[in-house]
C-alpha positions as CSV (number, residue, x, y, z in Angstrom):
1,X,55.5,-12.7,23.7
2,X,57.3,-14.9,20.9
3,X,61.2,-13.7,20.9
4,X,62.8,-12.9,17.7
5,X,66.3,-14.7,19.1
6,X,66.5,-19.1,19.1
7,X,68.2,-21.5,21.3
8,X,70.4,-21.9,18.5
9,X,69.8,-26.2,18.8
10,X,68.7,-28.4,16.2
11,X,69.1,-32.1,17.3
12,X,67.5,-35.0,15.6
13,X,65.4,-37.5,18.0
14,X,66.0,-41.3,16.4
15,X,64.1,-44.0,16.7
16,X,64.0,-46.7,19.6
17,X,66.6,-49.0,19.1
18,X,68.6,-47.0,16.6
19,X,71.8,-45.5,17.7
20,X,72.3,-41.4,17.3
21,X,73.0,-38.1,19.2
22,X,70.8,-38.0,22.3
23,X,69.6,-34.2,22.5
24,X,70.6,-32.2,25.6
25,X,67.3,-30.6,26.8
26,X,66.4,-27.3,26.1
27,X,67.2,-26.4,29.6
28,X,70.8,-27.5,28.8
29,X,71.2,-26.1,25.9
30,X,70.5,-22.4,26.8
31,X,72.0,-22.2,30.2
32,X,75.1,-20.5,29.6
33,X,74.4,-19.3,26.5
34,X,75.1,-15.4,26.3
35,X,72.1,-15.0,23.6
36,X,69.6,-16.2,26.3
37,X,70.6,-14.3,29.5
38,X,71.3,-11.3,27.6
39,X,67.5,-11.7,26.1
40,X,65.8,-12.7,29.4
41,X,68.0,-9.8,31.1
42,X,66.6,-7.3,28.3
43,X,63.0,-8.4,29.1
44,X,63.5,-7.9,32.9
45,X,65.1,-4.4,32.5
46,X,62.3,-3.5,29.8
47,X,60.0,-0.3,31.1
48,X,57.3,-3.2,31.4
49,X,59.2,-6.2,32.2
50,X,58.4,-9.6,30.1
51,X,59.5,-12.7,29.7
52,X,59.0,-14.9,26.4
53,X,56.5,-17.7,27.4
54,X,58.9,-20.0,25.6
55,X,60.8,-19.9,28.8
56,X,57.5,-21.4,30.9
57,X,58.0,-24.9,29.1
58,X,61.1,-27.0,30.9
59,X,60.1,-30.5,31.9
60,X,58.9,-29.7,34.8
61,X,56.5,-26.4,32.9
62,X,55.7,-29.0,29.7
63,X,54.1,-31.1,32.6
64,X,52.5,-28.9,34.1
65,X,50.6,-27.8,31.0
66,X,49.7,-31.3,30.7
67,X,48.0,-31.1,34.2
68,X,46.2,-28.0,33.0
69,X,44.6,-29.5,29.7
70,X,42.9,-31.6,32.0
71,X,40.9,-28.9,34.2
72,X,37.6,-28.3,33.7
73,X,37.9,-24.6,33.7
74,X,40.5,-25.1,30.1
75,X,37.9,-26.1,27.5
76,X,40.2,-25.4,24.3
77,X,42.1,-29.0,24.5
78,X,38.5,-31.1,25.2
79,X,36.8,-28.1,22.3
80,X,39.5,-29.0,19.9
81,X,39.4,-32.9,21.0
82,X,36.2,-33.1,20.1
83,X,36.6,-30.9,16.9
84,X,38.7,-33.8,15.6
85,X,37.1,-36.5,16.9
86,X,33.9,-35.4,15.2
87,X,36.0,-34.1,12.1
88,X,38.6,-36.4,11.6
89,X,37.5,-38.0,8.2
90,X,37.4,-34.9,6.6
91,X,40.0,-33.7,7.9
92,X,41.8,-37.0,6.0
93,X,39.9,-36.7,3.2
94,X,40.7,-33.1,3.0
95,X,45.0,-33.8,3.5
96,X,44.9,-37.4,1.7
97,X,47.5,-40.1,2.5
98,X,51.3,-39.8,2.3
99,X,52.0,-36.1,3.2
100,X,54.7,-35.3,5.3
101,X,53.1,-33.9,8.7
102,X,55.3,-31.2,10.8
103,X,54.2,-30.9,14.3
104,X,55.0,-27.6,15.7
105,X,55.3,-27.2,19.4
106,X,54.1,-31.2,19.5
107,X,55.2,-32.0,23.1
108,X,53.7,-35.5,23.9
109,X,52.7,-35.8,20.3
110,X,49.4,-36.8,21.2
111,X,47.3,-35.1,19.1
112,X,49.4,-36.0,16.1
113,X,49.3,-39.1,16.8
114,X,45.4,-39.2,16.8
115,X,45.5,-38.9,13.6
116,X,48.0,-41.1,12.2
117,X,45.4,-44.2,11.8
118,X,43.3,-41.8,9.2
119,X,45.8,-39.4,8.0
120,X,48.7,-42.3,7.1
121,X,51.4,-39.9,6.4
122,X,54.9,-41.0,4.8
123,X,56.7,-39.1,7.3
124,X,55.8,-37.4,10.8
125,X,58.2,-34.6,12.3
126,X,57.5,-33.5,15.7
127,X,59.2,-29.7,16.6
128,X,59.4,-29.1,20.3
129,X,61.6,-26.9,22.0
130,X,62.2,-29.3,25.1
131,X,63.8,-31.9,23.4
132,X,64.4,-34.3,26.4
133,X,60.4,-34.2,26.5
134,X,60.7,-34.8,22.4
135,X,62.9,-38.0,22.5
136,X,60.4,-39.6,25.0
137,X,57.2,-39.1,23.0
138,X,58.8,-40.2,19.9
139,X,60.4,-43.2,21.4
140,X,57.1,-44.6,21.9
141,X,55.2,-43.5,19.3
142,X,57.5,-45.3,16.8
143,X,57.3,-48.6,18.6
144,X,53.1,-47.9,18.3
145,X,53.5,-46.6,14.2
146,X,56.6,-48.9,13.0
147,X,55.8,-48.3,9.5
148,X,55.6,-43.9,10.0
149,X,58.9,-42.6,9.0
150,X,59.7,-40.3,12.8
151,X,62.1,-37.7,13.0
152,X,62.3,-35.2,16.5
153,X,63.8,-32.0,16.1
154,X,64.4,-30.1,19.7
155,X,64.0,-26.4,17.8
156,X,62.7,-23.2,19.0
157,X,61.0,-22.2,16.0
158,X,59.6,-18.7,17.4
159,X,62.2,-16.9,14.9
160,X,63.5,-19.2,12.5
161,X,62.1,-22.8,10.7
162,X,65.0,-23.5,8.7
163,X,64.1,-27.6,8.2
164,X,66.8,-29.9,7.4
165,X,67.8,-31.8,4.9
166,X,65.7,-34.8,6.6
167,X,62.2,-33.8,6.3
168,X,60.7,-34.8,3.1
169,X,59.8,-31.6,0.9
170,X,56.5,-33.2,-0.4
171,X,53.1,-32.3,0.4
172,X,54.5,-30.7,3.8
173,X,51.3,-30.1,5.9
174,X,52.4,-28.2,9.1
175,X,50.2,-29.2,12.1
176,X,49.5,-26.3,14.7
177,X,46.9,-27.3,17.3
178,X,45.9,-25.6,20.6
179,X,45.7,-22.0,19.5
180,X,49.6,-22.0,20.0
181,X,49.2,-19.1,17.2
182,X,47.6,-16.7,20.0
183,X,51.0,-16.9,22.2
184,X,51.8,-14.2,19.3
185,X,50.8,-10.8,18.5
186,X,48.7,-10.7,15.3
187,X,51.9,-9.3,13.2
188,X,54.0,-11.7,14.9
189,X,51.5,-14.1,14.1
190,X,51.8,-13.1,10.6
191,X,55.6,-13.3,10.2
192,X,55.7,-17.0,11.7
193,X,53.0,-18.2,9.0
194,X,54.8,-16.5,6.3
195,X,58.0,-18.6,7.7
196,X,55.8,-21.8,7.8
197,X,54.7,-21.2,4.2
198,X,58.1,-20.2,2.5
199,X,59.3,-24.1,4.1
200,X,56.2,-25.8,2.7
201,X,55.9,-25.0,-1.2
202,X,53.2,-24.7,-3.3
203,X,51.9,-28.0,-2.6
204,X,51.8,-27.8,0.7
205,X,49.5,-26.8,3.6
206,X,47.9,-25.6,7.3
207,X,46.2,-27.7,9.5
208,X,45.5,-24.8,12.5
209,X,43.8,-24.7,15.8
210,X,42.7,-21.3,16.5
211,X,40.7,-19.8,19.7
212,X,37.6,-18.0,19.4
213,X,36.5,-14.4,21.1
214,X,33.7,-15.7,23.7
215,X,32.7,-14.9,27.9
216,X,35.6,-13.4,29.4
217,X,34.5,-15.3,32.1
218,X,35.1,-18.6,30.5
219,X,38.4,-17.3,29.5
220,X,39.4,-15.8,32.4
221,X,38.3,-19.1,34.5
222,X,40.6,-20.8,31.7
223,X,43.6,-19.5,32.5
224,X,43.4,-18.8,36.8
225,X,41.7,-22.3,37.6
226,X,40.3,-22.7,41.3
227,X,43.4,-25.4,42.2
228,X,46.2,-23.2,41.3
229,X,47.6,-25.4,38.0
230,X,48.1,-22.9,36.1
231,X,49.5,-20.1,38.7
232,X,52.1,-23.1,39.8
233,X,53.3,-23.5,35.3
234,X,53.5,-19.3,35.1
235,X,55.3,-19.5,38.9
236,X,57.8,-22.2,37.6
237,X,58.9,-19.8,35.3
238,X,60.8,-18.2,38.1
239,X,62.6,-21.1,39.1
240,X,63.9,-21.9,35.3
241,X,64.6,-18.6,35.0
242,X,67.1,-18.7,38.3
243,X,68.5,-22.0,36.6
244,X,69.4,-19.6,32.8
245,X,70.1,-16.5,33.5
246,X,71.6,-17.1,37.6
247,X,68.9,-15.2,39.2
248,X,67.4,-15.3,42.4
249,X,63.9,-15.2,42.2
250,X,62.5,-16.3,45.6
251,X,58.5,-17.8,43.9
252,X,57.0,-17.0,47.5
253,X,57.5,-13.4,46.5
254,X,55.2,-13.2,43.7
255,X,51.8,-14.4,43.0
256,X,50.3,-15.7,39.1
257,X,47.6,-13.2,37.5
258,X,45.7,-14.0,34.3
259,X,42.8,-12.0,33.0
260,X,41.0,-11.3,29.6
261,X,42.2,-8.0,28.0
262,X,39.0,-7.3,25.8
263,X,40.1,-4.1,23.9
264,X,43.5,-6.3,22.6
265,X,41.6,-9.3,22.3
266,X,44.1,-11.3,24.5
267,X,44.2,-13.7,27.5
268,X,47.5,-11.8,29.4
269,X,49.4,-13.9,31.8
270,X,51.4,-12.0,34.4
271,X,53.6,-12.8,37.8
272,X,53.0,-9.9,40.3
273,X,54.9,-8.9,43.4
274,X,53.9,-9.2,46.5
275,X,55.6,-6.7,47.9
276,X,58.6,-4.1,47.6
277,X,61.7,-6.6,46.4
278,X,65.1,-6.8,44.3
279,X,65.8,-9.3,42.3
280,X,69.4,-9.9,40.4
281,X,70.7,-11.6,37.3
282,X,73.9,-12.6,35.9
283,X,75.1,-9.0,34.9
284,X,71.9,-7.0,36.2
285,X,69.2,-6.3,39.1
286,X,66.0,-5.0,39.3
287,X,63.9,-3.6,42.2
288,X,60.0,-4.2,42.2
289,X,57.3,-2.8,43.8
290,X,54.8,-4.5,45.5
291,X,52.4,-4.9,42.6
292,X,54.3,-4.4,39.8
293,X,54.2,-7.1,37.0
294,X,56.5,-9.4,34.9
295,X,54.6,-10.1,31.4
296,X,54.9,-13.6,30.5
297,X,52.2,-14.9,28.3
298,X,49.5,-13.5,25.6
299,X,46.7,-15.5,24.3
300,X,45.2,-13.9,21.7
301,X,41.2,-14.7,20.4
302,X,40.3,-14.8,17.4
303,X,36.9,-13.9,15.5
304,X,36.7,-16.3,12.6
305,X,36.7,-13.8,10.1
306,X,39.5,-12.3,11.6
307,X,41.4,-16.4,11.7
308,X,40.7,-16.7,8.2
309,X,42.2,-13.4,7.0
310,X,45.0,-13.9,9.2
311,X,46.2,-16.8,7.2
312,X,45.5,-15.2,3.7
313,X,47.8,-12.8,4.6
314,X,50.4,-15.3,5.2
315,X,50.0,-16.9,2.1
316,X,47.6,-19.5,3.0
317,X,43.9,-20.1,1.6
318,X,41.2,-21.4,4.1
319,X,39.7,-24.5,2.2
320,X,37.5,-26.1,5.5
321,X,36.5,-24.8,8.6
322,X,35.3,-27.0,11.6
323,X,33.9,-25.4,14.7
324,X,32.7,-26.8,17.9
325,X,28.4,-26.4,18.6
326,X,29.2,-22.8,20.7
327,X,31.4,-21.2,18.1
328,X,34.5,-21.3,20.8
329,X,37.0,-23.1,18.7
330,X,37.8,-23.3,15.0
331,X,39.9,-25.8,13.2
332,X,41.1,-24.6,9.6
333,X,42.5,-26.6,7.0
334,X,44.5,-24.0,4.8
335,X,46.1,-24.4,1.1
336,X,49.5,-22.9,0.3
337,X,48.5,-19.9,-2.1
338,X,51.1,-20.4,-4.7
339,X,53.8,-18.4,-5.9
């Protein structure tokens, strides 16, 4: 679940071959802060412990969920691939040249940078909270797209999207692929929009990926695939959380779970026991029974309806909706609603 507390770190990512301050990773930057041990220790002591799945991406996690768009069993990267491949003029006729395109969560950038040929913006700002990660997608990318204006910010923009000074305000057109929108609760969900819109005036916009209710099967093959990708990215979570919070997780202990929760609507990632253990922390301990859970990921579907009234809420208007053949994935190009 989303936290409502940020790495406090904001570092701009330059350009190859232009001097600046090379970001610490996000890694880095939160081990030994108080504000992140004292909110994963409040997680691990809750009734139901949890863990914010913000802590799942380090490098070695961001890889990992790499590796995982590129099962078979996890259709919504190929679904939403081939949403924009079939879409993509429309999508740029829809946006129009020269906007200023804010990636949120844009890891490798790839996706964005799909785009780029027909979207031309003035300026692209990628928004990642593993910076490290950032600086090495960007490097490239502005050696591929001299003429794109490229700024990296290493942010964790869960609570708080406070831009600087350095993204353009004009036509600001945040870009949120991958159904990274289901990682939060639907009020949650609502709050971060309402964030997103306040930053992008009343000429700007929503480009959204968004996940569609379909075979809990399918979903639940999505996210426990039969060569163990995705139970090694939730399992890494241990070891990163040994490295913030100077715990002693031992991952042989506890095993990945991830199942479909149809009455919420939500894929729920979990990291079980095995058996009876303890397990301490920098200023805490916990004993687990065998079986008991740590909650570290939701993935909330979506009917369509349910997408679209979702961002009117949060201040946006659905103008275009693109959807797959099966109805499993949904694309929606939203207008600011204006003040």
């Amino acid at each position: 679940m989303p936290p409502d507390t940020t790495t406090n770190s904001l570092h701009a990512v330059p350009p190859s071959g232009k001097q600046g301050p090379r970001p610490a990773s996000s890694a880095a930057l939160a081990h030994g802060s108080a504000a992140v041990r004292a909110e994963i220790a409040a997680g691990l002591a809750a009734r139901q412990a949890e863990v914010s799945p913000k802590f799942l991406y380090d490098a070695l996690g961001s890889r990992l969920f790499e590796a995982i768009c590129e099962l078979p069993e996890y259709y919504p990267t190929r679904t939403e691939a081939a949403i924009f491949a079939a879409h993509g003029e429309a999508m740029a006729r829809a946006i129009g040249p020269g906007s200023t395109l804010i990636d949120l969560g844009a890891g490798h950038c790839a996706k964005a940078a799909k785009l780029f040929t027909r979207l031309q913006p003035a300026q692209y700002v990628a928004i990642d909270i593993s910076a490290d990660f950032l600086r090495e997608s960007i490097d490239s990318l502005q050696q591929r797209f001299p003429a794109i204006d490229m700024l990296g910010l290493g942010l964790d923009f869960s609570s708080s999207l406070d831009l600087p000074a350095s993204v353009r305000e004009e036509r600001r057109v945040f870009f949120y692929p991958g159904s990274s929108i289901g990682n939060f609760t639907p009020e949650q969900a609502c709050a971060f929009l309402r964030r997103a819109r306040a930053q992008c005036g009343d000429d700007g916009a929503l480009l959204i990926g968004i996940d569609l209710v379909k075979d809990s099967e399918l979903l639940d093959a999505a996210y426990d695939d039969a060569i163990g990708v995705t139970a090694a990215f939730n399992l890494n979570l241990l070891r990163h959380l040994n490295h913030l919070a100077g715990a002693d997780f031992d991952v042989r202990q506890w095993r990945h779970r991830g199942r479909f929760n149809a009455a919420e609507s939500r894929i729920e990632m979990h990291l079980e026991a095995r058996h009876d253990l303890t397990v301490t922390w920098q200023g805490g301990q916990r004993d687990f029974d065998a079986g008991e859970r740590i909650h570290t990921e939701n993935s909330y579907k979506y009917r369509q309806s349910a997408a679209v009234g979702l961002l009117e809420q949060s201040g946006f208007q659905a103008r275009e909706v693109w959807t797959d053949p099966h109805g499993w994935f949904a694309v929606i190009y939203a207008h600011a609603i204006g003040a």
